[in-house]
TIPABA-366316 format. One record per residue (C-alpha): residue number from 1; residue in three letters; x, y, z. Coordinates in nm, 4 decimals, padded with zeros to 6 digits, m for minus. Layout:
<resi = NUM; resn = ALA; u = X; v = Y; w = Z>
...
This chain:
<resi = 1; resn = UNK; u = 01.1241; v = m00.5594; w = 01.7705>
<resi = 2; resn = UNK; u = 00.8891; v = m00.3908; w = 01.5429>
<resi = 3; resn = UNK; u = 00.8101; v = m00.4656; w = 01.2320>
<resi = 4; resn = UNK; u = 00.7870; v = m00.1253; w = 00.9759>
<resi = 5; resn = UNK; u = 00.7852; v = 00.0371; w = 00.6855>
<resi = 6; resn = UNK; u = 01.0753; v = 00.2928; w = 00.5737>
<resi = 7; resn = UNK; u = 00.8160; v = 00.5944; w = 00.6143>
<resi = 8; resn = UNK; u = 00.7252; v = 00.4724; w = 00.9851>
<resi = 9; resn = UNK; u = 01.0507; v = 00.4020; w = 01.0989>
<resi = 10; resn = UNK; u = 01.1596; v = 00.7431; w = 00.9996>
<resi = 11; resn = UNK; u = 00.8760; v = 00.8665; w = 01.1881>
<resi = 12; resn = UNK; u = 00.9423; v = 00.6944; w = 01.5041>
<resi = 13; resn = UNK; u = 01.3284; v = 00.7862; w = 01.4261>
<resi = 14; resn = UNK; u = 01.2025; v = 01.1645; w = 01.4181>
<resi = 15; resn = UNK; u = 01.0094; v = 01.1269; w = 01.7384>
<resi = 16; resn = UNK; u = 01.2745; v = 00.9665; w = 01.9513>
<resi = 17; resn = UNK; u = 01.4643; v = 01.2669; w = 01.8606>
<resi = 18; resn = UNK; u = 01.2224; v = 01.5021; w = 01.9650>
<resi = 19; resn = UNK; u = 01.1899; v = 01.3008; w = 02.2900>
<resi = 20; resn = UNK; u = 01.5165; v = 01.3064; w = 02.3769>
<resi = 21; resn = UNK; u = 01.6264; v = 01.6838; w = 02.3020>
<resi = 22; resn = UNK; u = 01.3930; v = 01.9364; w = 02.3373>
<resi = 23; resn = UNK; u = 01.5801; v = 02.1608; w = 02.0724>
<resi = 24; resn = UNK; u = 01.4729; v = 01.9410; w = 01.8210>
<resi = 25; resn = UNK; u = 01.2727; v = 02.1568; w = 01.5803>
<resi = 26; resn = UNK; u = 01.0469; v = 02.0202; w = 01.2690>
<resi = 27; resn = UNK; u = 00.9933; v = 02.2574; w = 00.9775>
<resi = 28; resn = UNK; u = 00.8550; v = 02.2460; w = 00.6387>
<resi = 29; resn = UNK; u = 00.5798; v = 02.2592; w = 00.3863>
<resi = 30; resn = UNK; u = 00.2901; v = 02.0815; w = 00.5235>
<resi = 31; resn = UNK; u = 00.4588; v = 01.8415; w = 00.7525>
<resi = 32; resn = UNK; u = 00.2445; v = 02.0001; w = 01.0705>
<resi = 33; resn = UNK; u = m00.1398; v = 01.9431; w = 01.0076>
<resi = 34; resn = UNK; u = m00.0949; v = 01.7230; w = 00.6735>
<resi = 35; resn = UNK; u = 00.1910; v = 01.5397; w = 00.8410>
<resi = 36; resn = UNK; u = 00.3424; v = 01.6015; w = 00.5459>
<resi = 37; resn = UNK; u = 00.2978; v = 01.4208; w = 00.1715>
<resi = 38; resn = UNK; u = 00.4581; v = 01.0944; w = 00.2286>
<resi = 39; resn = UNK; u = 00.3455; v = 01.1117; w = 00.5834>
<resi = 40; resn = UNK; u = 00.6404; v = 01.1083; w = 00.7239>
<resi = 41; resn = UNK; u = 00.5893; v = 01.3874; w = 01.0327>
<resi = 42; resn = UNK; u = 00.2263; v = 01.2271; w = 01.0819>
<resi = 43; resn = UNK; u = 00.0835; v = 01.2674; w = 01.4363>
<resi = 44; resn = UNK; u = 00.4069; v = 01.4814; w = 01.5635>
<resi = 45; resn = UNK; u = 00.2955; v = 01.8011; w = 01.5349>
<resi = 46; resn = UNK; u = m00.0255; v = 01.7010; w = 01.7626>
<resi = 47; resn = UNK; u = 00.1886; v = 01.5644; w = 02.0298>
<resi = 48; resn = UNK; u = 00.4784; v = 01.7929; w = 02.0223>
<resi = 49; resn = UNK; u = 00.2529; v = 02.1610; w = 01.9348>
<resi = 50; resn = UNK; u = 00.3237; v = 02.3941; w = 01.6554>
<resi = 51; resn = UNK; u = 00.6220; v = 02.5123; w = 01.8256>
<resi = 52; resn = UNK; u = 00.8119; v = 02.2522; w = 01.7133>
<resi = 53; resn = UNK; u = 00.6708; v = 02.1219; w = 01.4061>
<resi = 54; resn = UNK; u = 00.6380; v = 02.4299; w = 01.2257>
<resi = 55; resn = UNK; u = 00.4210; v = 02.4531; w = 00.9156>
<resi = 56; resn = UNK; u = 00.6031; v = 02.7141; w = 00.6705>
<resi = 57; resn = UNK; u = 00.5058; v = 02.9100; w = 00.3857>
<resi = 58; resn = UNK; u = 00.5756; v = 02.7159; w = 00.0344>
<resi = 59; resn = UNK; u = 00.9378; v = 02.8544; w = 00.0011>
<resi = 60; resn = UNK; u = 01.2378; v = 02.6315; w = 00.0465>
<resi = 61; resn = UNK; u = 01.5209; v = 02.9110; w = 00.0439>
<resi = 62; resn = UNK; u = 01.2493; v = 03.1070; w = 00.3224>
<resi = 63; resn = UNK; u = 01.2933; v = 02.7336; w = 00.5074>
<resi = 64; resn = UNK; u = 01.6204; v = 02.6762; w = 00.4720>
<resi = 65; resn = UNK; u = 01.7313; v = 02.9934; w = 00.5964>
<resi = 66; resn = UNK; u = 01.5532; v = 03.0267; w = 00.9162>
<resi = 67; resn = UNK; u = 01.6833; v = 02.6937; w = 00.9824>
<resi = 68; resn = UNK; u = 02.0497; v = 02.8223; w = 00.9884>
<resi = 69; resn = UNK; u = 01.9157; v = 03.1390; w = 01.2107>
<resi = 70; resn = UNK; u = 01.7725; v = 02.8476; w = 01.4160>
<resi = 71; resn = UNK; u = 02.0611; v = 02.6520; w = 01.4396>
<resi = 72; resn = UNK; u = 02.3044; v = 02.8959; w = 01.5209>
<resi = 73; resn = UNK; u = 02.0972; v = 02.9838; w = 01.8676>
<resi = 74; resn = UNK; u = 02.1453; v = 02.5891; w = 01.9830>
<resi = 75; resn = UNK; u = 01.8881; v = 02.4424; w = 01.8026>
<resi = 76; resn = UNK; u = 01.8551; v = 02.1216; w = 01.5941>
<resi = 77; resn = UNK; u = 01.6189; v = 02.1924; w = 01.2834>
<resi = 78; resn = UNK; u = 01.4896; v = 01.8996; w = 01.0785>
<resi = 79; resn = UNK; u = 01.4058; v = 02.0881; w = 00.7079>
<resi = 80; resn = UNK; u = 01.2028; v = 01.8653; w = 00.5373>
<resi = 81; resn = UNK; u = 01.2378; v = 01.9369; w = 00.1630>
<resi = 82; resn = UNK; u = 00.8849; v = 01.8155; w = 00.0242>
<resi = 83; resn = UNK; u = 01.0454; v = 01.6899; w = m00.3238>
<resi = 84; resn = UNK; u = 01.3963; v = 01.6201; w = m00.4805>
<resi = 85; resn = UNK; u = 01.3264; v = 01.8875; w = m00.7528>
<resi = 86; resn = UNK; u = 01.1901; v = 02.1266; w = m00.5245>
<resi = 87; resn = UNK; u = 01.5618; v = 02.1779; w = m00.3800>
<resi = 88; resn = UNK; u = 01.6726; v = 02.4191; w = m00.5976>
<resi = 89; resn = UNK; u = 01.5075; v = 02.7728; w = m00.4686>
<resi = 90; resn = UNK; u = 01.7246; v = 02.6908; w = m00.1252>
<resi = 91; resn = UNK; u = 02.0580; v = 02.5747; w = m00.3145>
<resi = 92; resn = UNK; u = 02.1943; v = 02.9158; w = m00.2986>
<resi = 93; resn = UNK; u = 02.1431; v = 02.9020; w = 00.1160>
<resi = 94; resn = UNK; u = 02.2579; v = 02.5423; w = 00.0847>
<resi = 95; resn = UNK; u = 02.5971; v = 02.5866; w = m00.0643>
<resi = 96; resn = UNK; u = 02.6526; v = 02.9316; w = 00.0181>
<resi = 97; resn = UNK; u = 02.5574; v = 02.9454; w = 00.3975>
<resi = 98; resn = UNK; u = 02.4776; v = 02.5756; w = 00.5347>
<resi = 99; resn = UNK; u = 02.8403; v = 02.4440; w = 00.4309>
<resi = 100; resn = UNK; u = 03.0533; v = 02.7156; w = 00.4833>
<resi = 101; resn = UNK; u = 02.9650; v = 02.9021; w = 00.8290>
<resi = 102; resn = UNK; u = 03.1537; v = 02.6438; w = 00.9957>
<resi = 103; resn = UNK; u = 03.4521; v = 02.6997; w = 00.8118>
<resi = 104; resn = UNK; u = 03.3980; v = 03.0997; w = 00.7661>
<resi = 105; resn = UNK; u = 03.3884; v = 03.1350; w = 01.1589>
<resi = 106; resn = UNK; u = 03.6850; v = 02.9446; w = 01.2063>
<resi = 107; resn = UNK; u = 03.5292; v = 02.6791; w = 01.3866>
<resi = 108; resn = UNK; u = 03.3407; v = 02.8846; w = 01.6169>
<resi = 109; resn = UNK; u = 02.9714; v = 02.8436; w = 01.4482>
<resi = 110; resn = UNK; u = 02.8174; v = 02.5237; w = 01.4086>
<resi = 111; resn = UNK; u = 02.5234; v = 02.4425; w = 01.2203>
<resi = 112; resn = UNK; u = 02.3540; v = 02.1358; w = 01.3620>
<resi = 113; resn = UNK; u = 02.0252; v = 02.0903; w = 01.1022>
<resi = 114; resn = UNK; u = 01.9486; v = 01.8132; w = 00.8562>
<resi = 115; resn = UNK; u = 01.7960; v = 01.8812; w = 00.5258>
<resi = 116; resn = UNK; u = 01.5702; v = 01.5549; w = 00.4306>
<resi = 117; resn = UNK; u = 01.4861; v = 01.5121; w = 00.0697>
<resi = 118; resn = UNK; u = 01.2652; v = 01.2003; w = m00.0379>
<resi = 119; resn = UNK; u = 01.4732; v = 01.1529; w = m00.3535>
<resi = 120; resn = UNK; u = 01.4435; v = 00.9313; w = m00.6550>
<resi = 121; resn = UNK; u = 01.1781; v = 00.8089; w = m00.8918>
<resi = 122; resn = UNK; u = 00.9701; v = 00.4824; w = m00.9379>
<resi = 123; resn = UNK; u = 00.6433; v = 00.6726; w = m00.8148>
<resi = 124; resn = UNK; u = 00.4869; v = 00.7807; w = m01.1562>
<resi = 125; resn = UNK; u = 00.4881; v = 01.1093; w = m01.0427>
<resi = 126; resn = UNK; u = 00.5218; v = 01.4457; w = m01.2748>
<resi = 127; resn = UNK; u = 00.8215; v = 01.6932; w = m01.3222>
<resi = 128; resn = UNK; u = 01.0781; v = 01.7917; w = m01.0835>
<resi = 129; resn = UNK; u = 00.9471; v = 01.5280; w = m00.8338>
<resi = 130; resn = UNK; u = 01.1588; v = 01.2569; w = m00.9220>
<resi = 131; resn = UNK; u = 01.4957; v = 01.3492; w = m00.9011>
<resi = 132; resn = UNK; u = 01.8625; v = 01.2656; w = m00.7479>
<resi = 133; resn = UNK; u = 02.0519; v = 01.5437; w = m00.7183>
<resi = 134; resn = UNK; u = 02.2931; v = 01.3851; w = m00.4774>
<resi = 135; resn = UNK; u = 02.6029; v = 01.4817; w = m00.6624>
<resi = 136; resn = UNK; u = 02.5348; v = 01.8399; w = m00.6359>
<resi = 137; resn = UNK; u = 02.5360; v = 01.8265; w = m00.2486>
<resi = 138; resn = UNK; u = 02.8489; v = 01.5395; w = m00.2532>
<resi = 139; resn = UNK; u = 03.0396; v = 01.8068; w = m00.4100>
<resi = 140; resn = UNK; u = 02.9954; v = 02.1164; w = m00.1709>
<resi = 141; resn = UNK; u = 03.2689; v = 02.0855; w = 00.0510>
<resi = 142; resn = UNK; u = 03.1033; v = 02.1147; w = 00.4196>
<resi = 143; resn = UNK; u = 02.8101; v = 01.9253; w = 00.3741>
<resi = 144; resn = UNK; u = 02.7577; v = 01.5340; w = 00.4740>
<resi = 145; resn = UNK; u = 02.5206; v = 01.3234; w = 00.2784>
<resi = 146; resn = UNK; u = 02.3302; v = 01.0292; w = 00.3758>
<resi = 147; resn = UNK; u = 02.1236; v = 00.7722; w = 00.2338>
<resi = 148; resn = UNK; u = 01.9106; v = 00.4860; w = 00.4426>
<resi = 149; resn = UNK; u = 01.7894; v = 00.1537; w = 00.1961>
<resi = 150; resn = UNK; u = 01.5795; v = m00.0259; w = 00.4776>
<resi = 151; resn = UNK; u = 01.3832; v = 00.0740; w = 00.7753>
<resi = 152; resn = UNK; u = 01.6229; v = m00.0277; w = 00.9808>
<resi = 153; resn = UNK; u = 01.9038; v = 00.1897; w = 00.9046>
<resi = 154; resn = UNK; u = 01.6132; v = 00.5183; w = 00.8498>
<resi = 155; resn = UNK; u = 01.5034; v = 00.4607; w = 01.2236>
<resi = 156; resn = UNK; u = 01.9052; v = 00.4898; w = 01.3289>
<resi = 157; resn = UNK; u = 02.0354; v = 00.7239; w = 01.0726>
<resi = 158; resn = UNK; u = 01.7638; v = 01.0063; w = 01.1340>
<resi = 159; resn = UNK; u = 01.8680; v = 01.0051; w = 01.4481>
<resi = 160; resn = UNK; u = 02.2092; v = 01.0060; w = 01.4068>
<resi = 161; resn = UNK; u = 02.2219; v = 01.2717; w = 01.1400>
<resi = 162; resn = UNK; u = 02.0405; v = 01.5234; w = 01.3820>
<resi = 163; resn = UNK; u = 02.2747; v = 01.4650; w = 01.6754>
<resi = 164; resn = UNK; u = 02.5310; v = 01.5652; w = 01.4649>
<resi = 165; resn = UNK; u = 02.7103; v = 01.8793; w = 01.4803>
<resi = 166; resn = UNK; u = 02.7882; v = 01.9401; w = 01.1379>
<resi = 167; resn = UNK; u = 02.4760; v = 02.0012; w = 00.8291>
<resi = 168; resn = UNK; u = 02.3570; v = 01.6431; w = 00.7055>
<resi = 169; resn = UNK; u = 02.1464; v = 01.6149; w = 00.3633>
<resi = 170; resn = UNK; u = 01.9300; v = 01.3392; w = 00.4664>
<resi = 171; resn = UNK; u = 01.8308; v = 01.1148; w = 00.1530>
<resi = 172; resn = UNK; u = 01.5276; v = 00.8797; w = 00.1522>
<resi = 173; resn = UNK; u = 01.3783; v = 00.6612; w = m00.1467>
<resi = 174; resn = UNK; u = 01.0698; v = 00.7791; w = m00.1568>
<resi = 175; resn = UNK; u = 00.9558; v = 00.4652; w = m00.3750>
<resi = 176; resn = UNK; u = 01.0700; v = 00.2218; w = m00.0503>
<resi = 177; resn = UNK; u = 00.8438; v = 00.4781; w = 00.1614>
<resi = 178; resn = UNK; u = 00.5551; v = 00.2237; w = 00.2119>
<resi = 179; resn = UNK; u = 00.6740; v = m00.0238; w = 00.0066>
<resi = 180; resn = UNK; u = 00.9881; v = m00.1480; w = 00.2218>
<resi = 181; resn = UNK; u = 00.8936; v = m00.3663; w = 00.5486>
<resi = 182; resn = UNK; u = 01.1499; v = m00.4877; w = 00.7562>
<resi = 183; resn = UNK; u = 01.1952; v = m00.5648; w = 01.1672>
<resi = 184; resn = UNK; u = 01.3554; v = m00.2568; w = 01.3398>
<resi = 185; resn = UNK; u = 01.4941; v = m00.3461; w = 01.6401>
<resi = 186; resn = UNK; u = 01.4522; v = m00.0063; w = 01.8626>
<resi = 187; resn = UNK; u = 01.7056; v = m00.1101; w = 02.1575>
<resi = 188; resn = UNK; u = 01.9728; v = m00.2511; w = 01.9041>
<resi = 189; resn = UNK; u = 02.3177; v = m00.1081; w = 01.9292>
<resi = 190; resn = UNK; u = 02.3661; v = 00.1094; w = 01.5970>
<resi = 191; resn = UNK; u = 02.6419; v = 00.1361; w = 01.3658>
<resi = 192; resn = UNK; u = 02.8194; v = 00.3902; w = 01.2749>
<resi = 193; resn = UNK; u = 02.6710; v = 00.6556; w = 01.0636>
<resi = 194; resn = UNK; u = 02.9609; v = 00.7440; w = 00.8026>
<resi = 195; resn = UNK; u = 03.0236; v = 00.4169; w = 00.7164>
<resi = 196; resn = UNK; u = 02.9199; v = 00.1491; w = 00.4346>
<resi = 197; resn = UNK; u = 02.8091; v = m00.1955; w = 00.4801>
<resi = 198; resn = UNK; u = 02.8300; v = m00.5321; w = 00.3024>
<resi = 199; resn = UNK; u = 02.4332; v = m00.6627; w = 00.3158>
<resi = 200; resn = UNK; u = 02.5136; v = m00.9606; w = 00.1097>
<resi = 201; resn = UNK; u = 02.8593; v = m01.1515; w = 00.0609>
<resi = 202; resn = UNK; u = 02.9791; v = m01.2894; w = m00.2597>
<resi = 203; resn = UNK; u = 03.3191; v = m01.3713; w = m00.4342>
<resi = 204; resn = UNK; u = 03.2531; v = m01.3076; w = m00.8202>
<resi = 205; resn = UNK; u = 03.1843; v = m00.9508; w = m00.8701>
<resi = 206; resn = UNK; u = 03.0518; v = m00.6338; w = m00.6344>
<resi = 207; resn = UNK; u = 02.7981; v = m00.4844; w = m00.6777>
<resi = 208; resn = UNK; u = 02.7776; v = m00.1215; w = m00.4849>
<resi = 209; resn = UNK; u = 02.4404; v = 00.0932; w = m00.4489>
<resi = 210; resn = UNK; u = 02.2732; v = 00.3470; w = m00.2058>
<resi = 211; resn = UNK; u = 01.9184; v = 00.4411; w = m00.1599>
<resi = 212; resn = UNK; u = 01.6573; v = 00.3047; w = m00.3799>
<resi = 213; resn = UNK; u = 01.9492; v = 00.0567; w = m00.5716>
<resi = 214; resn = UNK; u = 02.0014; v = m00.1392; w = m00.3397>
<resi = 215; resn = UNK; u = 01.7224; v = m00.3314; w = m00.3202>
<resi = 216; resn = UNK; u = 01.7453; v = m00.3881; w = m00.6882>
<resi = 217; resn = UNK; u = 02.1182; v = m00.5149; w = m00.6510>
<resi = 218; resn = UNK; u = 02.0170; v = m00.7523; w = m00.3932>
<resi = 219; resn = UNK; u = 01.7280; v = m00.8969; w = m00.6759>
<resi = 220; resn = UNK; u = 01.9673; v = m00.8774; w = m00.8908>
<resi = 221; resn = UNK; u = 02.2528; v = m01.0810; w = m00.6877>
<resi = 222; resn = UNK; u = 01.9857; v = m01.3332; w = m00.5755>
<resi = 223; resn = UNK; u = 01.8629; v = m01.3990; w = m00.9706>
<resi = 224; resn = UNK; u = 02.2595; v = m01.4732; w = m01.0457>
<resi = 225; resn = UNK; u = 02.2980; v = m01.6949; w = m00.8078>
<resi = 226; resn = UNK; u = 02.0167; v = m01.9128; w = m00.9702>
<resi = 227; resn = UNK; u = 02.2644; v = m01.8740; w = m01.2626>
<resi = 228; resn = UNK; u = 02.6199; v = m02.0095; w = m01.0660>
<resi = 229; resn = UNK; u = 02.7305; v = m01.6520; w = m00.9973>
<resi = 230; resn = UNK; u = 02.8087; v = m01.5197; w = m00.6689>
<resi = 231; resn = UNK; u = 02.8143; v = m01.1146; w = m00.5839>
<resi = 232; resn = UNK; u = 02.8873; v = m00.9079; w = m00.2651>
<resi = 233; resn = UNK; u = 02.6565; v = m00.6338; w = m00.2622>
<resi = 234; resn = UNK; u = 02.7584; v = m00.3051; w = m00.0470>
<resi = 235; resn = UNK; u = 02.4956; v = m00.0448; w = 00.0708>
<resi = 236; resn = UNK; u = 02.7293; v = 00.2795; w = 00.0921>
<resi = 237; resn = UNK; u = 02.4995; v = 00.4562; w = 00.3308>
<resi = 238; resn = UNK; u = 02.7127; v = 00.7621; w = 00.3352>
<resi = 239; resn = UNK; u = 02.7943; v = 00.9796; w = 00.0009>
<resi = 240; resn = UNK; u = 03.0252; v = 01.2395; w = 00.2033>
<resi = 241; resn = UNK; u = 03.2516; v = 01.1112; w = 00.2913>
<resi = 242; resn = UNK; u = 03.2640; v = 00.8238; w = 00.0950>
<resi = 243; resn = UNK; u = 03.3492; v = 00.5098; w = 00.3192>
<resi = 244; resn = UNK; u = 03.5095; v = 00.2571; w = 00.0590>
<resi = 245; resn = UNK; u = 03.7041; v = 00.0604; w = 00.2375>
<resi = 246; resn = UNK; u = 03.4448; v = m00.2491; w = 00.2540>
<resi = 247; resn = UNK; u = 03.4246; v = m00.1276; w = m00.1166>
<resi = 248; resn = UNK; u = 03.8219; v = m00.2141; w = m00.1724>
<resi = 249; resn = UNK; u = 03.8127; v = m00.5360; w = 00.0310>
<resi = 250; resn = UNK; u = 03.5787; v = m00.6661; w = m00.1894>
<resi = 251; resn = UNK; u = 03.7438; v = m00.5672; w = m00.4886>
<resi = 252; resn = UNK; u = 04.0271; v = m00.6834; w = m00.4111>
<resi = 253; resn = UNK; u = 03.8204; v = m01.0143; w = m00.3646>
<resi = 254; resn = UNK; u = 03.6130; v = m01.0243; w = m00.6710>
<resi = 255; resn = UNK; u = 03.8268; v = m00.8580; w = m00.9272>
<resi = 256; resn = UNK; u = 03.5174; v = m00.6705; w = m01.0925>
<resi = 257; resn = UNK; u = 03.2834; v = m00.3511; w = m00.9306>
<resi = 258; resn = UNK; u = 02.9479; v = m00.2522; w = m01.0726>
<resi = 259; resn = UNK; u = 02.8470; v = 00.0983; w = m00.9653>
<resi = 260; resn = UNK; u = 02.4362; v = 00.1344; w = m00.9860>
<resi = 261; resn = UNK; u = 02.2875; v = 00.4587; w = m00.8971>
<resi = 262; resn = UNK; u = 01.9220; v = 00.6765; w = m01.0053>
<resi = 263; resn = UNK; u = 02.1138; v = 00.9789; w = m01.0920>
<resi = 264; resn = UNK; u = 02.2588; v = 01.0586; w = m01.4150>
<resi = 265; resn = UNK; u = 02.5825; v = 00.8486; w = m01.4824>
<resi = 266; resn = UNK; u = 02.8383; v = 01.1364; w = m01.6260>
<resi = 267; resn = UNK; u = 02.9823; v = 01.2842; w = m01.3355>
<resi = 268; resn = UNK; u = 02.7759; v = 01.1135; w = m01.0553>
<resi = 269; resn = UNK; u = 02.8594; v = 00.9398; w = m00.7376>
<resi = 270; resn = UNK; u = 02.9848; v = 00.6546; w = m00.9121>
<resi = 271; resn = UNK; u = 03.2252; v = 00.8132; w = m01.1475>
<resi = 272; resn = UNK; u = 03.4204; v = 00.9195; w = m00.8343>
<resi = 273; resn = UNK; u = 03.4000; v = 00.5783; w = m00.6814>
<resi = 274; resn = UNK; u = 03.5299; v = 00.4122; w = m01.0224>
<resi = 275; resn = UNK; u = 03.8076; v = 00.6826; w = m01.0037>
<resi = 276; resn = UNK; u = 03.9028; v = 00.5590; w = m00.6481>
<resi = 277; resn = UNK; u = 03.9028; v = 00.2472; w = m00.7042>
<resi = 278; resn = UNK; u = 04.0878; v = 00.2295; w = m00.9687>
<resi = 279; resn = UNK; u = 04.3576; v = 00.4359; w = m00.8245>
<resi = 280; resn = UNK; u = 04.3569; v = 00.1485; w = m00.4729>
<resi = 281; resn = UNK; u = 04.2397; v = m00.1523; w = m00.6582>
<resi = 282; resn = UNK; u = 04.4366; v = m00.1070; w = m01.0084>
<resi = 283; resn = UNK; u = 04.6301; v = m00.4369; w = m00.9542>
<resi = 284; resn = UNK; u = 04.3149; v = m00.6424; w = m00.8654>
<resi = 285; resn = UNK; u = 04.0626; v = m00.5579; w = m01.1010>
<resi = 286; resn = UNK; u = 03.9535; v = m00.8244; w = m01.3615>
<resi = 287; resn = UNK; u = 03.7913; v = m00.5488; w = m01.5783>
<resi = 288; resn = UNK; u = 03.6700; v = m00.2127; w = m01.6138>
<resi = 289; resn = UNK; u = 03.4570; v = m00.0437; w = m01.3454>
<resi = 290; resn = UNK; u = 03.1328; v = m00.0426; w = m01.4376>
<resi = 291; resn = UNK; u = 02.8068; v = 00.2381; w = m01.4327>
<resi = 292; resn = UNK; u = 02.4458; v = 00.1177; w = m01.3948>
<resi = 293; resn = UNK; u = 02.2420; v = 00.4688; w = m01.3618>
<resi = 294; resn = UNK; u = 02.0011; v = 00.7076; w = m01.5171>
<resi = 295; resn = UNK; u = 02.0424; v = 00.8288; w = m01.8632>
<resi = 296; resn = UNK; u = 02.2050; v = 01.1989; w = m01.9495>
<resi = 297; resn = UNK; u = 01.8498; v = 01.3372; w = m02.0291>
<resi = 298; resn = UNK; u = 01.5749; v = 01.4958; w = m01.7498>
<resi = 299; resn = UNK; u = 01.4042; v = 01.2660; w = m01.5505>
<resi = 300; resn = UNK; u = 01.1408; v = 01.1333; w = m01.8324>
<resi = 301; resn = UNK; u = 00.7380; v = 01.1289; w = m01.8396>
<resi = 302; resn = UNK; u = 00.6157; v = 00.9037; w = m01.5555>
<resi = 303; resn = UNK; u = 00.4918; v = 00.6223; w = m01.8205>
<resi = 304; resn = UNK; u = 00.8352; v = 00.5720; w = m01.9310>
<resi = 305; resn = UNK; u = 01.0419; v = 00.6061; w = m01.6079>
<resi = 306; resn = UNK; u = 01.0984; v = 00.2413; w = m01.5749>
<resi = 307; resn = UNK; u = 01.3024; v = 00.2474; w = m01.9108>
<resi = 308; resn = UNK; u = 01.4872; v = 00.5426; w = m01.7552>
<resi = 309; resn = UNK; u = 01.5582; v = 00.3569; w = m01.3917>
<resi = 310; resn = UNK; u = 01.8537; v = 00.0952; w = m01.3796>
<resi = 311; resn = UNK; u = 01.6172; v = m00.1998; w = m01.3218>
<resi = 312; resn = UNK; u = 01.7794; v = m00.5935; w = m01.2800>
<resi = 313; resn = UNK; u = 01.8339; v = m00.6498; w = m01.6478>
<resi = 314; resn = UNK; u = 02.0724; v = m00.3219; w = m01.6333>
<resi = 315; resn = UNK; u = 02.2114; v = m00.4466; w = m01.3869>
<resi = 316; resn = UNK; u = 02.2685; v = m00.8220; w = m01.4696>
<resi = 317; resn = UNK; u = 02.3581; v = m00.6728; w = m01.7981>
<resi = 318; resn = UNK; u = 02.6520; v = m00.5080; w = m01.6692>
<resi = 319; resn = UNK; u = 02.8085; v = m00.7835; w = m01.4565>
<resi = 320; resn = UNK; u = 02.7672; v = m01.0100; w = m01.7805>
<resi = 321; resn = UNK; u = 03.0175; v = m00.7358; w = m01.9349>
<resi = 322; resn = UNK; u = 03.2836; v = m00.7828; w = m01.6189>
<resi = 323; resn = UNK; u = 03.3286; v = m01.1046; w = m01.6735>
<resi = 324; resn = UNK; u = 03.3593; v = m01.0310; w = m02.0900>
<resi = 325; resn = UNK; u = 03.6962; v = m00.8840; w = m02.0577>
């Protein structure tokens, strides 16, 4: 038992990899010598060589795209995308090659390489590097998405994600990097990677997050229950696919569902969850499904992102409005 922070457990989640498969393959911008910006490859290029932590020129579609060459000669490339915003220039390989090789060889190609992307804001930190484009990738058929909330689950989950066969886009909150500290138990059985997970119980309302959220859902569950108020909150984990069942149990429980995401709220994760649940849960809900998430504009200045980020107020705000109808 260990006690870490988010960026060190994904570390030693990235080296246990590398340990156990030789195929294992590191590449991005900086994330050799530098260990990369958040420090997340630190010390792995020095004990694994430049073979296999690969520093590459500063162009993510350049990246992304040798990693598919790589993968489809048995290898297991790790793409480290150095910023949410900095995506875009490899979207085109993304969507256009990463999700649908599999499907365009009729099975016969498999492309086993994650894509990590610290994701999110709360960091102060200047345009394009604050973003959660999560939706974009949830919604390209071919891809799975995953997103780790503790050190715990990033020391499992990195792992996980590159021992699968198909592409995973690996999200991490960069604002939990060094902030989040929690025991990670390195011998501990894991759990599954597609599926969600109830991290607090509660019988009023539900809240549901991923990422960087849920650590403000748990705040906010633990400030209502100062109040008399009880909520479940659920740590989806995986984005595609979407593992709601713990999600409907609860409902079906508490009667009420607060979604809370970073991204924008029109069309995001949680507009599809709303829509599901509504269609399994019609009967039991109390009220509306509710949105917590970014506002429809682009991601603001840095010194007024925290009136941008759902913070516990939002939050607290919205389950006042459940139990309103």
């Amino acid at each position: 038992m260990t006690t870490m922070t988010l960026a060190k457990a994904l570390n030693a989640g990235l080296r246990k990899a590398m340990e156990d498969d030789d195929k294992v393959v590191i590449m991005g911008e900086d994330v050799g010598t530098l260990g990369g910006v958040f420090r997340i490859t630190d010390g792995l290029q020095k004990d694994f060589g430049d073979a296999r932590v690969i520093d590459t020129p500063l162009a993510e579609s350049g990246i992304v795209g040798t990693a598919v060459g790589l993968a489809m000669r048995g290898y297991r490339p790790v793409v480290e995308i150095q910023f949410d915003g900095f995506v875009y220039p490899a979207y085109d390989q993304i969507v256009c090659q990463v999700a649908k090789l599999h499907f365009r060889s009729q099975g016969r190609v498999r492309i086993p390489m994650v894509i990590r992307i610290p994701f999110g804001g709360g960091i102060g930190a200047v345009e394009h590097h604050s973003e959660s484009p999560e939706a974009q990738f949830v919604h390209t058929p071919g891809l799975k998405v995953v997103a780790c909330s503790n050190p715990a689950d990033a020391y499992v989950m990195i792992q996980q994600a590159i021992h699968a066969d198909d592409p995973v886009v690996f999200l991490e909150p960069k604002r939990l990097y060094h902030s989040a500290k929690a025991d990670v138990d390195e011998s501990a059985p894991a759990a599954p990677l597609w599926q969600s997970r109830v991290v607090r119980p509660g019988s009023d309302a539900t809240l549901v997050a991923y990422g960087p959220t849920v650590s403000t859902c748990l705040d906010a569950a633990t400030v209502a229950a100062e109040e008399g108020r009880s909520l479940e909150v659920i740590d989806l984990r995986t984005l595609s696919p979407l593992d709601l069942v713990p999600v409907h149990e609860s409902v079906r429980r508490t009667g009420r569902l607060v979604v809370v995401h970073e991204a924008h709220v029109t069309l995001g994760v949680g507009a599809e969850i709303a829509a599901r649940v509504t269609e399994e849960c019609f009967h039991s809900l109390e009220a509306p499904v509710l949105r917590v998430g970014g506002f429809d504009t682009p991601y603001p200045p840095a010194r007024i992102e925290e009136a941008f980020l759902p913070d516990l107020d939002r939050v607290l705000d919205a389950v006042d409005r459940t139990f309103g109808f």
